[in-house]
Each structure stands twice: as C-alpha cells, then as structure tokens.
ZALUM-512996 format. One line per 4 residues: number of its first residue (from 1); their letters; for each residue x, y, z of N, C-alpha, C. Coordinates in steps of 0.02 Angstrom, whole numbers, padded with zeros to 5 digits. Each point is the difference from the previous one (the first is absolute). Example, Ala and Ser with C-alpha at 12.3 -4.5 7.8 and 13.67 -1.06 7.14 Angstrom:
BEGIN
1) as) 00660/-00284/00390/-00045/00059/00000/00045/00060/00000 ~ -00018/00053/-00036/00042/00059/00003/-00039/00055/00037
# end
This chain:
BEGIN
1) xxxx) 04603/02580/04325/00018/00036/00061/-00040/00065/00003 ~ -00030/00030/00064/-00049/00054/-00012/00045/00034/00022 ~ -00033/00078/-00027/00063/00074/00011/00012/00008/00043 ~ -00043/-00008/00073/00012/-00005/00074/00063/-00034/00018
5) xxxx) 00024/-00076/-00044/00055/-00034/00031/00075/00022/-00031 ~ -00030/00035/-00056/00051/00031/-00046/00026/00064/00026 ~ -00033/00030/00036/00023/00070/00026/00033/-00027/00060 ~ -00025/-00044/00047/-00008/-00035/00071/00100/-00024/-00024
9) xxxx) 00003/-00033/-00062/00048/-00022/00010/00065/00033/-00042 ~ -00013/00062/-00038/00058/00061/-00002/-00002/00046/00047 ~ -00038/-00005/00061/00030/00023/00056/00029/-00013/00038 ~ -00004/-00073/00005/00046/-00042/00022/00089/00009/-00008
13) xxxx) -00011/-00010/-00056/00056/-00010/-00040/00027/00081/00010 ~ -00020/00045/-00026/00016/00064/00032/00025/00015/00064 ~ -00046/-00029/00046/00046/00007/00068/00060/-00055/00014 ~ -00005/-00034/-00027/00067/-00049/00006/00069/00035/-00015
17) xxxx) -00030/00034/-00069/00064/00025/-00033/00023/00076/00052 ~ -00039/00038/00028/00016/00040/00071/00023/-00025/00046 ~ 00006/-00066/00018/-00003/-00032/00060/00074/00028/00001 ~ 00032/00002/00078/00044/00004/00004/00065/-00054/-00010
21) xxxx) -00019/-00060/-00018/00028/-00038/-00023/00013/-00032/-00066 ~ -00078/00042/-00023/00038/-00021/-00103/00055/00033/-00020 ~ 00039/00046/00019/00075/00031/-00035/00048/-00065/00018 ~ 00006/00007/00087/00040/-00062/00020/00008/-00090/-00045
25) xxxx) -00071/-00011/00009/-00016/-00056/-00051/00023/00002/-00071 ~ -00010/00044/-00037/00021/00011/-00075/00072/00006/00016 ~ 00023/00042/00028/00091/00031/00005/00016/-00100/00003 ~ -00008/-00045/00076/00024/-00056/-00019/-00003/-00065/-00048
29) xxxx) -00065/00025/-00025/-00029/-00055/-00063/00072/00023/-00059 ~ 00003/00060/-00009/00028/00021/-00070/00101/-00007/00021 ~ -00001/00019/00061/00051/-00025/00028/00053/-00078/00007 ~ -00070/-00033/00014/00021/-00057/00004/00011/-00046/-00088
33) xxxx) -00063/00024/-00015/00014/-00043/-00064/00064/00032/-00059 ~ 00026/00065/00019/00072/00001/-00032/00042/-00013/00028 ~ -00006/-00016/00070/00065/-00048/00039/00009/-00062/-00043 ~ -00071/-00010/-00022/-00013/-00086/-00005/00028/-00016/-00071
37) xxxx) -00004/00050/-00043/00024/-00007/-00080/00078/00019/00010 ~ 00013/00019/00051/00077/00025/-00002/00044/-00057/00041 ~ -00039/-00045/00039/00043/-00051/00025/-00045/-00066/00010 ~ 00036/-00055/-00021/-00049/-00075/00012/-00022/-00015/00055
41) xxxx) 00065/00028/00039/-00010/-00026/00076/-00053/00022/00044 ~ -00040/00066/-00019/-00010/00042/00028/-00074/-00047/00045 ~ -00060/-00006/-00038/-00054/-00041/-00004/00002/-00068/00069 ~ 00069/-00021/-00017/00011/-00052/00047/-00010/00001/00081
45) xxxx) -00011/-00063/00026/-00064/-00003/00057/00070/00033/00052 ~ 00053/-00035/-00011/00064/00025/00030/00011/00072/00022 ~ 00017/00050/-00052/00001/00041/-00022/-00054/00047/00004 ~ -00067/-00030/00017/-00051/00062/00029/00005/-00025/00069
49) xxxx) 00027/-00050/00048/-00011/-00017/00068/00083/00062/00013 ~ 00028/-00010/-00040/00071/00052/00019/-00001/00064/00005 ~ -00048/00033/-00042/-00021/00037/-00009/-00059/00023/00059 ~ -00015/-00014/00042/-00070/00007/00029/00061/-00012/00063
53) xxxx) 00037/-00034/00004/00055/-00010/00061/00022/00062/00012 ~ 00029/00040/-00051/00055/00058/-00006/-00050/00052/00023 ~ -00058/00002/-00033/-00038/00065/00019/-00041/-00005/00067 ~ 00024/-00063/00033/-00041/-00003/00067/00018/00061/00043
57) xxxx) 00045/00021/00016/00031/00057/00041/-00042/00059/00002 ~ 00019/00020/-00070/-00005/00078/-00027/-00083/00004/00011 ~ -00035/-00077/-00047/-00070/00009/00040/-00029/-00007/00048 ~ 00018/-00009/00047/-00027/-00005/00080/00031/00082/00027
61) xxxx) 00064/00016/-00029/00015/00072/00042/-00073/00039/-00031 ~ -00003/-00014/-00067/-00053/00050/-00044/-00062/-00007/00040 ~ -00026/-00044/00035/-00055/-00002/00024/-00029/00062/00055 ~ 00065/-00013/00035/-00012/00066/00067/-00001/00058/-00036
65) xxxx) 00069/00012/-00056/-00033/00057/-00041/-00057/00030/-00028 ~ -00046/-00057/-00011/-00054/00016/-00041/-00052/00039/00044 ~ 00014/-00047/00080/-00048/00033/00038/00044/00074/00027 ~ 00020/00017/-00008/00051/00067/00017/-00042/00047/-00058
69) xxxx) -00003/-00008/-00068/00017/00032/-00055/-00068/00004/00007 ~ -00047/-00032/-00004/-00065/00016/-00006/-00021/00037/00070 ~ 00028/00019/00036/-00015/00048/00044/00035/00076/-00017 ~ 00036/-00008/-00053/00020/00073/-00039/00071/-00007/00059
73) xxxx) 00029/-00052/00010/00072/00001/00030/00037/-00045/-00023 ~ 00073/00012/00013/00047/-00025/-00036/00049/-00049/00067 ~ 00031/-00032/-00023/00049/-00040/00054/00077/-00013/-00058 ~ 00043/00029/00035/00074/-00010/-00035/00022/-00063/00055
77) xxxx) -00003/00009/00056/00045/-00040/00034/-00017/-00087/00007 ~ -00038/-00051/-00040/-00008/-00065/-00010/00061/-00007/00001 ~ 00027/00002/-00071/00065/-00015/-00007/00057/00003/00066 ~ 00005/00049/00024/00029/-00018/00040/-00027/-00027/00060
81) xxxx) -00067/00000/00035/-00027/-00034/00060/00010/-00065/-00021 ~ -00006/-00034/-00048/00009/-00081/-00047/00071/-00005/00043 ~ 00054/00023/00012/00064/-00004/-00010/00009/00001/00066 ~ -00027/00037/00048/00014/00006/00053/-00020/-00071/00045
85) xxxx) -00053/00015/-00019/-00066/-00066/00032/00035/-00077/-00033 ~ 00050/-00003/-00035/00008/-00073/-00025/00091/00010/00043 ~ 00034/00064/00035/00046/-00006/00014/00005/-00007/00073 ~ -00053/00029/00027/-00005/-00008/00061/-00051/-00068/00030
89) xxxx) -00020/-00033/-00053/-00037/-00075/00007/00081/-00041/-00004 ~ 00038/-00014/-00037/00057/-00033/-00020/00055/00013/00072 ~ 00005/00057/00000/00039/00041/00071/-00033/-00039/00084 ~ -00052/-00022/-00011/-00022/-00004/00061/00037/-00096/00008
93) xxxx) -00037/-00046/-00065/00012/-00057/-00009/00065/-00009/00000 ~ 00050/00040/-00030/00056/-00021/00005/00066/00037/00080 ~ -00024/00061/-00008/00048/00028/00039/-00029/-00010/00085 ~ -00054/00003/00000/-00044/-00051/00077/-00023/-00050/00008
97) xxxx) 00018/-00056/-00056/-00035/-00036/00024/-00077/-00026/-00001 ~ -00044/00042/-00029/-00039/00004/00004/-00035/-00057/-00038 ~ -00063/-00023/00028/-00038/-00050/-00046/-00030/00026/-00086 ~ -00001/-00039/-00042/-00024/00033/-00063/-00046/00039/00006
101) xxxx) -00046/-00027/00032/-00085/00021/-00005/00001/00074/00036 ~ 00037/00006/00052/00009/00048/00060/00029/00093/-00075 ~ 00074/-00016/-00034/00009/00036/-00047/-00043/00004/-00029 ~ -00042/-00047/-00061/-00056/00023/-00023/-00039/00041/00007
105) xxxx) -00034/00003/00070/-00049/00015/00046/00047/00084/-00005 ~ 00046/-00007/00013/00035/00082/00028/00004/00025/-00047 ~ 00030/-00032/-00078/-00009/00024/-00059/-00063/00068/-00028 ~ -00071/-00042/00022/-00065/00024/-00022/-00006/00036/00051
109) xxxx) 00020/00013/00073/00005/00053/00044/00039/00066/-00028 ~ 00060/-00002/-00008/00022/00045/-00059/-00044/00052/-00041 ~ -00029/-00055/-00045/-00058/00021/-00068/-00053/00053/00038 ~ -00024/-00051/00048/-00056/00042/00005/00036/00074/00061
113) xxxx) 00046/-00010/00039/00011/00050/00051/00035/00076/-00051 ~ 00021/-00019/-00058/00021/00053/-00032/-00060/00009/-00041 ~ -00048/-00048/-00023/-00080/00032/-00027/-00022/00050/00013 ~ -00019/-00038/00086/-00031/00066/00016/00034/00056/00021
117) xxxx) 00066/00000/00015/00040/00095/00024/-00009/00005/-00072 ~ 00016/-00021/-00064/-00034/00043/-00059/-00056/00031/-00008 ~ -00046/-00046/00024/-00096/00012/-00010/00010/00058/00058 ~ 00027/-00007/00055/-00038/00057/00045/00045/00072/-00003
121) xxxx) 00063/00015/-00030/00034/00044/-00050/-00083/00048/-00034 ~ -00004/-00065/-00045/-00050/00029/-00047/-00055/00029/00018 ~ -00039/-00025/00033/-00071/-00007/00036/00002/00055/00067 ~ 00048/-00035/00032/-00025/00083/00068/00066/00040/-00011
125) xxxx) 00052/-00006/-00028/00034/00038/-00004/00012/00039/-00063 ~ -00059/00002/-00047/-00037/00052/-00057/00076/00001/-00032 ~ 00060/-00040/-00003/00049/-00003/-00039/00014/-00030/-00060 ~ -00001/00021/-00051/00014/-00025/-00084/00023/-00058/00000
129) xxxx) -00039/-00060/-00026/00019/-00067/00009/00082/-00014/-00057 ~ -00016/00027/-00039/00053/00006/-00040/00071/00015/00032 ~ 00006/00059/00046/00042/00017/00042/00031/-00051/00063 ~ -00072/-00042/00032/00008/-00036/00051/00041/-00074/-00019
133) xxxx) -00030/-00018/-00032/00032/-00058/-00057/00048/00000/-00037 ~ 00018/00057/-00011/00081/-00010/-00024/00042/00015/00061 ~ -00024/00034/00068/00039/00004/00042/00030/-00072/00030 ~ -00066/-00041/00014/-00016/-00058/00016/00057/-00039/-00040
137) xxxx) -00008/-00009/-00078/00049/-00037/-00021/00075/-00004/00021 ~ 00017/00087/-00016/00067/-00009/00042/00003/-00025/00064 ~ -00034/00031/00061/-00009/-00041/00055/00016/-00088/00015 ~ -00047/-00019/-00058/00002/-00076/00020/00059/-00023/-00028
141) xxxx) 00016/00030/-00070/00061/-00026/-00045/00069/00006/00052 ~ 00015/00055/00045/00029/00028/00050/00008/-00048/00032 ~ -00038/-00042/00047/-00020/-00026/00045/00022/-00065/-00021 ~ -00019/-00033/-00049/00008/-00061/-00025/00077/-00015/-00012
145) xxxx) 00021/00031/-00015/00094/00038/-00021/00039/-00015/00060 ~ -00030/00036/00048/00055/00008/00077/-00031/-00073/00062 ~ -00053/-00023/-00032/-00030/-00044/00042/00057/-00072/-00035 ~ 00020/-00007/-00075/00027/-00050/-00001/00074/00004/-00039
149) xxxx) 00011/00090/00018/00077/-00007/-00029/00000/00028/-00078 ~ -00024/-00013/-00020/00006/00014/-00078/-00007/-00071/-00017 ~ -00022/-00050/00014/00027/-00067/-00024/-00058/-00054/00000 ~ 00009/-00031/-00028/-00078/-00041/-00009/00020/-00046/00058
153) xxxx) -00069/-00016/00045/00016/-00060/00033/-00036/-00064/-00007 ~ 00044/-00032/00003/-00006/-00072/-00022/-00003/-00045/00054 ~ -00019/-00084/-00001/-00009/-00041/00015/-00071/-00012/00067 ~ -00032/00021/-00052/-00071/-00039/00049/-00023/-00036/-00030
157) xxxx) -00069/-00040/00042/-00014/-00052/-00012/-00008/-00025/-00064 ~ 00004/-00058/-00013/-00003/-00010/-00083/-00068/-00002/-00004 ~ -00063/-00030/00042/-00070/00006/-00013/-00017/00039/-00020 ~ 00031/00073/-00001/-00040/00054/-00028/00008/00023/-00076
161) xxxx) 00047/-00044/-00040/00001/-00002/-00069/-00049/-00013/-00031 ~ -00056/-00033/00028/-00064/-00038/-00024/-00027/00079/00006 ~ -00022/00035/00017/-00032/00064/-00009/00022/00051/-00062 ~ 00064/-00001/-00024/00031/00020/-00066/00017/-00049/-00055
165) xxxx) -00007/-00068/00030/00025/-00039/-00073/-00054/-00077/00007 ~ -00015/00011/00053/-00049/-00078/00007/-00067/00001/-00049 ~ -00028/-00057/00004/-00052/-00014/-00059/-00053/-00053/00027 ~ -00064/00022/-00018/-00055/-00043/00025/-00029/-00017/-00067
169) xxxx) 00038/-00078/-00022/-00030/-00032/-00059/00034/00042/-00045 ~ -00016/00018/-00035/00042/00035/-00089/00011/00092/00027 ~ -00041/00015/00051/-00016/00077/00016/00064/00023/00030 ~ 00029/00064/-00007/00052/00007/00073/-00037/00052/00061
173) xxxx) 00018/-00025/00057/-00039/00039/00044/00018/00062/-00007 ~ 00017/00050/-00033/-00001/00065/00000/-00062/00018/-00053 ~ -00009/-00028/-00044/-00063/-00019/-00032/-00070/00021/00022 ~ 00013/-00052/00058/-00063/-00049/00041/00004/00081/00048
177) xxxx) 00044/00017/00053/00010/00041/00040/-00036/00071/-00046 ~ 00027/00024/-00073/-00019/00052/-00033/-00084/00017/-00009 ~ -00037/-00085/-00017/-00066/00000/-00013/-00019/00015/00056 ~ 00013/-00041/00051/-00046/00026/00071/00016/00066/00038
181) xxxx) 00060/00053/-00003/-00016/00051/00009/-00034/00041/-00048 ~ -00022/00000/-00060/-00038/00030/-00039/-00066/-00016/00022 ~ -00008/-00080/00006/-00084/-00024/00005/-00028/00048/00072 ~ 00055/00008/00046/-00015/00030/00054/-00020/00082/00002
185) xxxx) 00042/00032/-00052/00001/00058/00002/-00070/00025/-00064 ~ -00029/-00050/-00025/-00051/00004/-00042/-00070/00017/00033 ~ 00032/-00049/00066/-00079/-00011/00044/-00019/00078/00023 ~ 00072/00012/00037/00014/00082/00041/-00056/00042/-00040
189) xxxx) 00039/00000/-00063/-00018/00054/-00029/-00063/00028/-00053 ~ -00019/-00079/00003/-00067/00001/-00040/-00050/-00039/00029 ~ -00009/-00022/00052/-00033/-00041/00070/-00027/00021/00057 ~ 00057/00060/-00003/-00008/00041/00089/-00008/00061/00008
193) xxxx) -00034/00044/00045/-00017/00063/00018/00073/00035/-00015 ~ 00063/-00040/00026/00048/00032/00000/00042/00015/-00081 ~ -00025/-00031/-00034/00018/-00006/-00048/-00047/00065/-00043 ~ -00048/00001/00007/-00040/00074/-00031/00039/00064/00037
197) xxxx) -00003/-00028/00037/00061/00064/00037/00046/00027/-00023 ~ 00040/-00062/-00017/00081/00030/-00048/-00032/00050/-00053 ~ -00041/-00039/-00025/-00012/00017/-00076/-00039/00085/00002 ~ -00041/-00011/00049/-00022/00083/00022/00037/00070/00016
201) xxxx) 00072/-00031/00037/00056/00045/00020/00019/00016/-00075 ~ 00035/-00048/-00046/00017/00011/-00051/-00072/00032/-00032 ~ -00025/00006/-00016/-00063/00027/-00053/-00009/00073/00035 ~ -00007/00032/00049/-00019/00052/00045/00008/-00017/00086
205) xxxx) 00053/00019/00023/00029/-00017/00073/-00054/00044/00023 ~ -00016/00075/00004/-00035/00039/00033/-00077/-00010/-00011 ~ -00031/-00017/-00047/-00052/-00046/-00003/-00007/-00051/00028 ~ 00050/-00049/00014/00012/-00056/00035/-00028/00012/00091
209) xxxx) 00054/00052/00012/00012/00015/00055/-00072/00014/00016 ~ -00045/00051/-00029/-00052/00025/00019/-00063/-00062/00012 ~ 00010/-00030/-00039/-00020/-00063/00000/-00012/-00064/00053 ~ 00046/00024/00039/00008/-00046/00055/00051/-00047/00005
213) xxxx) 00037/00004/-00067/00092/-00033/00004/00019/00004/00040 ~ 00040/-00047/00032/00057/00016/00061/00068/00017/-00046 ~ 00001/00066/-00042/00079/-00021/-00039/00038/-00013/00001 ~ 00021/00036/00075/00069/-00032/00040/-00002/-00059/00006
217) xxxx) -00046/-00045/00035/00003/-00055/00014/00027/-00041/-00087 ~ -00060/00024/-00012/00027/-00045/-00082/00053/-00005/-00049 ~ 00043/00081/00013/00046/00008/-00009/00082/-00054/00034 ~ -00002/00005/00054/00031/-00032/00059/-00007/-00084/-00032
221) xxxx) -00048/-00023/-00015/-00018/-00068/-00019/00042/-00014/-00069 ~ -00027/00039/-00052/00045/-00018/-00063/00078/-00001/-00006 ~ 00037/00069/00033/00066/-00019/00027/00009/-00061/00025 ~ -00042/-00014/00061/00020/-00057/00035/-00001/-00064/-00046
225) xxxx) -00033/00008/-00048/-00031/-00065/-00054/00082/00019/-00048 ~ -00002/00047/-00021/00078/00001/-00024/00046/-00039/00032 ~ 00036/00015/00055/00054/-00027/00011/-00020/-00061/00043 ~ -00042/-00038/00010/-00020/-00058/00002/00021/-00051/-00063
229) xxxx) -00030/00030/-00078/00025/-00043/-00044/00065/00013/-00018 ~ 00046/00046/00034/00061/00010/-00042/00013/-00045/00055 ~ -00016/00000/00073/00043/-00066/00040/-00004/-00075/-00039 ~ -00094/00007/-00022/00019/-00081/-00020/00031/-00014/-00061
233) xxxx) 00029/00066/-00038/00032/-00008/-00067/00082/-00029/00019 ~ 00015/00039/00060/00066/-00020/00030/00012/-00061/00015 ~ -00057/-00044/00045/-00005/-00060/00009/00021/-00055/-00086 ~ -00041/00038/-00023/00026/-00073/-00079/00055/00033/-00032
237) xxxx) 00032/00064/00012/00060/00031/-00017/00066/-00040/00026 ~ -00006/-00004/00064/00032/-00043/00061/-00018/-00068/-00015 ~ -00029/-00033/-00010/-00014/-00070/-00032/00054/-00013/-00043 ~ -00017/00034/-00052/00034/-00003/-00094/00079/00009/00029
241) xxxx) 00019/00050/00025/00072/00032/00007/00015/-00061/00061 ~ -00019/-00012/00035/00021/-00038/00068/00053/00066/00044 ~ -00030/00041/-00005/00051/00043/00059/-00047/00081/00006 ~ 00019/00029/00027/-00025/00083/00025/00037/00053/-00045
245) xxxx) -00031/00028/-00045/00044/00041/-00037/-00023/00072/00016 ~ 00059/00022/00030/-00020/00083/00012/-00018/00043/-00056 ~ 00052/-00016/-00069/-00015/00032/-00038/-00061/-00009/-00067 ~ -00038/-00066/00037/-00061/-00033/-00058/-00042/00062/00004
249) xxxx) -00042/-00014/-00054/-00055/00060/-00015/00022/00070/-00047 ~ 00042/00004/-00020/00018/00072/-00006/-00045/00002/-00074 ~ -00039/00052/-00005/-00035/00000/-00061/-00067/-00023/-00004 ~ -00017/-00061/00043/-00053/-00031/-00006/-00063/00045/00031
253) xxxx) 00012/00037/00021/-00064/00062/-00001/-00012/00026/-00074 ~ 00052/00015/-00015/-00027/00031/-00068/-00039/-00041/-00056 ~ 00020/-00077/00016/-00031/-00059/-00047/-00061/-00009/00036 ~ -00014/00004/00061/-00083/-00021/00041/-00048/00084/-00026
257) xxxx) 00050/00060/00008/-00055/00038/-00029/-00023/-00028/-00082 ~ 00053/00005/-00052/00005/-00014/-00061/-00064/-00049/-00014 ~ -00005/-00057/00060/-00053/-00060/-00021/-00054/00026/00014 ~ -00015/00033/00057/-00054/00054/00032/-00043/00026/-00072
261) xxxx) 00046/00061/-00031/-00011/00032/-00050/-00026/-00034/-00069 ~ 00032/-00047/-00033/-00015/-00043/-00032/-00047/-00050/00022 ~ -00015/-00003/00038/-00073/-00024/00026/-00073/00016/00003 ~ 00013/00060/-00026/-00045/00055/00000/-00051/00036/00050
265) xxxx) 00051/00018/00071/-00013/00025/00053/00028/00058/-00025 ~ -00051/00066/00008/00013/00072/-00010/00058/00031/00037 ~ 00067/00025/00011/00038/00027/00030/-00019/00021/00039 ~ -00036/00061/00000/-00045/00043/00034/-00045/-00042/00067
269) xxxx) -00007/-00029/-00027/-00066/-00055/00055/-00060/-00014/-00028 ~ -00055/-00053/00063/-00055/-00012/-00012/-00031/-00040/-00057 ~ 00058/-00029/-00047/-00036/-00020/-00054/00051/-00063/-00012 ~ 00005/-00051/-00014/00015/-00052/-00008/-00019/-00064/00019
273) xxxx) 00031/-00070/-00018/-00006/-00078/00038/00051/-00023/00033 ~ 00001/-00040/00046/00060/-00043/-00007/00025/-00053/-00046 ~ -00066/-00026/-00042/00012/-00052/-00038/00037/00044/-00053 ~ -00010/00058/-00001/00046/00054/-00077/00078/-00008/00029
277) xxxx) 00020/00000/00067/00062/00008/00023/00011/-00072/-00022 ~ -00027/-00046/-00025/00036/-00067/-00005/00007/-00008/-00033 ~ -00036/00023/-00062/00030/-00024/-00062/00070/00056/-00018 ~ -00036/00065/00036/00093/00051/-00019/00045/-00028/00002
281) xxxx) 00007/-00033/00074/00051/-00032/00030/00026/-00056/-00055 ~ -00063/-00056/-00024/00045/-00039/-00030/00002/00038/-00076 ~ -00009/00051/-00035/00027/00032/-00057/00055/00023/00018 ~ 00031/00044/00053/00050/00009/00005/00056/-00069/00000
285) xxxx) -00019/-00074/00040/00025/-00054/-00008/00010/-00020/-00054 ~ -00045/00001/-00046/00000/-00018/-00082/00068/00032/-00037 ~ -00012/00050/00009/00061/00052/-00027/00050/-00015/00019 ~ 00024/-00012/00060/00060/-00010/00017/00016/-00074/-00032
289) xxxx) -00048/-00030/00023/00027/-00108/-00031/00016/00018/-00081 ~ -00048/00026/-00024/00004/00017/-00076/00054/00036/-00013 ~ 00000/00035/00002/00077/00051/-00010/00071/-00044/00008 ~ -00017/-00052/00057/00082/-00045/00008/-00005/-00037/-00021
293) xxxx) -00070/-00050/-00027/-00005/-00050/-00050/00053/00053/-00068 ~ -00046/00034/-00016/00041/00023/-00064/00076/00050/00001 ~ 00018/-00010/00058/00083/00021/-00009/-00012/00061/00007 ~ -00025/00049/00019/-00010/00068/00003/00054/00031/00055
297) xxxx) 00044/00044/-00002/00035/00041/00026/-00034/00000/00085 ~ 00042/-00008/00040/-00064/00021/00054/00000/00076/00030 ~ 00055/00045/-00056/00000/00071/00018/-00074/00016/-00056 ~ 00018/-00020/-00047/-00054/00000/-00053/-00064/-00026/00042
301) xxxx) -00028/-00048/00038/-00062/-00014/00022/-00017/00038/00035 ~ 00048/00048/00043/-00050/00063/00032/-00018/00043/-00021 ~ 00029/00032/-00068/-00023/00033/-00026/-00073/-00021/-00063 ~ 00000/-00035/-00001/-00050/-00050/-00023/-00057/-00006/00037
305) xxxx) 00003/-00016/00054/-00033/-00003/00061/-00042/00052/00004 ~ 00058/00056/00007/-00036/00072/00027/-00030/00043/-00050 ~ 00007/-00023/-00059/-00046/00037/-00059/-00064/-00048/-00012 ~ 00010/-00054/00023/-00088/-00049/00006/-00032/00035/00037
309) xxxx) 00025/-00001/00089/-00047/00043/00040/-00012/00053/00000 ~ 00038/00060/-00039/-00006/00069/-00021/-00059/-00023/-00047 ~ 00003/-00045/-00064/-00076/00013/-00031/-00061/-00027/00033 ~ 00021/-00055/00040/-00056/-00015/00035/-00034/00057/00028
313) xxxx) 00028/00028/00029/-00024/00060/00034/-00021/00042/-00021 ~ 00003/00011/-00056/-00017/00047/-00029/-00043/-00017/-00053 ~ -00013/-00043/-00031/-00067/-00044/-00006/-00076/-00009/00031 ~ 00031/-00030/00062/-00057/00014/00051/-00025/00040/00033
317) xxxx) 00049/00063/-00011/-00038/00066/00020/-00040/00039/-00059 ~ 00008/-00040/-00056/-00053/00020/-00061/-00029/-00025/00021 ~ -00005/-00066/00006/-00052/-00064/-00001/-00041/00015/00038 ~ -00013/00032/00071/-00042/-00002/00061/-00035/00075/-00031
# end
C-alpha cells in the first residue's frame, strides 16, 4: 500500500470518527449488545419489529424537531399538537359523522395550522420560540380538553387501526410510515436549496440573512414541518389506541428533543443529520424494551434514562 493511500485512508477514518453520527452509532452498538447479553429475547426478529413499532411515534415527532433545532429553535408543543390533531380527527368521525379520510385530512390541518402560528410567532413576530411553544402547548393541550370533555373519544372507523397496528408482510405500518417520513425529510435537507437553508440559519442566521436567506420564510417552513409530523404521529397514535386522546403526548417532546440530541444535532443549531435522529430515537427505544425485558423499576428507568442522555451530552460536546 503506498503512503498516499495510507494517509488518504486515516483521514478517512478520522473524519468518520467526527462525523456527526459516530457518537450516535457507537452509544447504539454498545447499547444494544448489553441489552443482548442481558436478555435472550432481545436479538429476536419479533422483538426488534416491536421495538421499531414503539419508537415509531417519538421518531416521526423527532423529525420536525430536528428541523426546528438545527435552526437554533426549539418546539415544546408536539406533544401536545399530536393530541389535539388525533382528538379533533376522532371528534369529527365520530361526533359528525364524518367520513374517515375527511378526519384524517382535518387531523394534518391541525398540525400544520398550529405549525405555522408557531413559525410566524417566531419569524415575524421576533418572539422566543421557547416561549411561543410552550404557550402553544398549553393552548392546544387546552383545546383538546374542552373540545372532547376530558374524555377519550371512541368508536370510529375500525379501518383506521391498520395505521397503528396493521402490517405489510412481517413489517408494521408505523415502521413502513416511520422510514418514509425520514427518507423524505433526508431528501429536504440534504437534496434541496431549502435544506442548506435550515442548516445556515442554525450555523449564522445574520450571515444567512445577508446572504440572501429568506429566514422568515424558512423559519415559518420548519415549524410548519413540525407540527405536520406530530399530526402524522397522531394518525398511528389514533390507529394503535382506536380513539382521540386529549390527554396523549404528555412528555413526548421531551423524548423527540432527547432523540434530536442523542443524534448528534448541536442544541444550539446548524450542525447535525436526520439519519443521527434515527438511530437516537431507536437508542432511546432500546433502553426502554431493555430495561422491561430485564424487570427494571419503571421509576428506576427514568432515572436511568436521564443520566444516559446527561452523558451523552456531555460526551459529545467533548467529542465535536
């Protein structure tokens, strides 16, 4: 081998190990294989399709996050837009009448109509996304509450169980549904003008701007890309549960940032993948299947939990 291919290829290897995805990758390699010595089951084809089922949610909300976070903004209210958007889809089918497809359809109206009053909060109304988004949460959580009582509503169509529990061949469509909003949000963001965009706001907004960014505009878009996937998270939420739960979601912002972070998208902005948000997502999944394979307390697994992503984090802010 001449020294040319030898240098050619510890630089390689060097930038791999920078990449924003070698922490993520190692955290689930080392992860997984002490799930795997700690339970038989774990390995099993079963048992990783269950697993990839459970974390379908949390990773599709994480997606809109990612594009939020890498613009150096934050979104609290998924969790609850998820809740609203799957109560007022259920509310329409059952309490009007309404055709499935028609709720659906109003569901992802929801997502995106509270997207963007978040995005444009942020963007022309120079207001702390942090601030706007937790307002938002209460708002929608509010809303979802008095729209169905306090009470889950039930009995719509049974077709729509196939979106939370149905299966194409051995796969379950939340699966199938999880890959193709990622494959989609891959293209965005590493494919398209608009996608250097995000990543520019996050890296230097006022450089951006000078630049010829539309920020606002781009801003306005990633919200909107937020609560778009928390609608279609509601959709296979509403599947699985078969009813509208006002009170679903509570928390699950803090698990879509958590996968965000452990993905190795910078808090701050401008620097991350989406493919890093997928494997977070399913490390955080790992942990949880693992932890109840082995009988673990489930007061004990959050605290467990939250000292993984405390070192994660603090790892990768050596690491970079």
């Amino acid at each position: 081998m001449s020294h040319d291919a030898t240098v050619e290829r510890r630089f390689d290897a060097r930038r791999l190990l920078h990449s924003p995805l070698a922490l993520p990758l190692i955290g689930l390699i080392v992860v997984s294989v002490l799930m795997g010595f700690a339970s038989d089951n774990f390995f099993s084809v079963s048992n990783i399709f269950n697993v990839l089922r459970q974390v379908s949610i949390v990773a599709i909300l994480a997606v809109g996050m990612t594009f939020v976070i890498l613009t150096g903004g934050i979104d609290l209210s998924v969790g609850a837009v998820m809740a609203l958007a799957g109560t007022i889809a259920a509310g329409l089918m059952v309490n009007f009448g309404m055709p499935g497809w028609v709720g659906l359809l109003a569901g992802l109206g929801v997502g995106v109509v509270l997207g963007v009053f978040n995005g444009f909060l942020v963007a022309w109304g120079r207001m702390p996304a942090i601030i706007v988004t937790l307002a938002t949460m209460g708002i929608a959580r509010g809303l979802g509450l008095i729209y169905s009582g306090g009470y889950p509503i039930s009995g719509i169509p049974s077709w729509i169980s196939w979106f939370g529990v149905g299966r194409i061949g051995i796969v379950p469509v939340p699966v199938i549904a999880m890959v193709i909003v990622y494959a989609l949000a891959w293209v965005l963001l590493q494919r398209t003008a608009f996608g250097r965009h995000v990543y520019a706001i996050g890296g230097n907004e006022l450089a951006a701007k000078l630049s010829g960014v539309k920020t606002q505009r781009v801003k306005l878009a990633v919200y909107a890309i937020s609560g778009v996937t928390a609608a279609i998270a509601a959709l296979i939420l509403t599947g699985r549960l078969m009813s509208g739960q006002p009170n679903a979601g509570v928390g699950f912002e803090l698990d879509a940032i958590a996968a965000v972070v452990l993905g190795g998208t910078a808090i701050a902005g401008g620097r991350g993948l989406i493919l890093g948000t997928l494997i977070g997502a399913i490390l955080l999944g790992i942990l949880n299947n693992g932890l109840n394979l082995m009988g673990i307390n489930p007061y004990m697994q959050d605290v467990i939990k939250g000292l993984i992503i405390l070192l994660a984090i603090y790892i990768g802010r050596e690491w970079r």
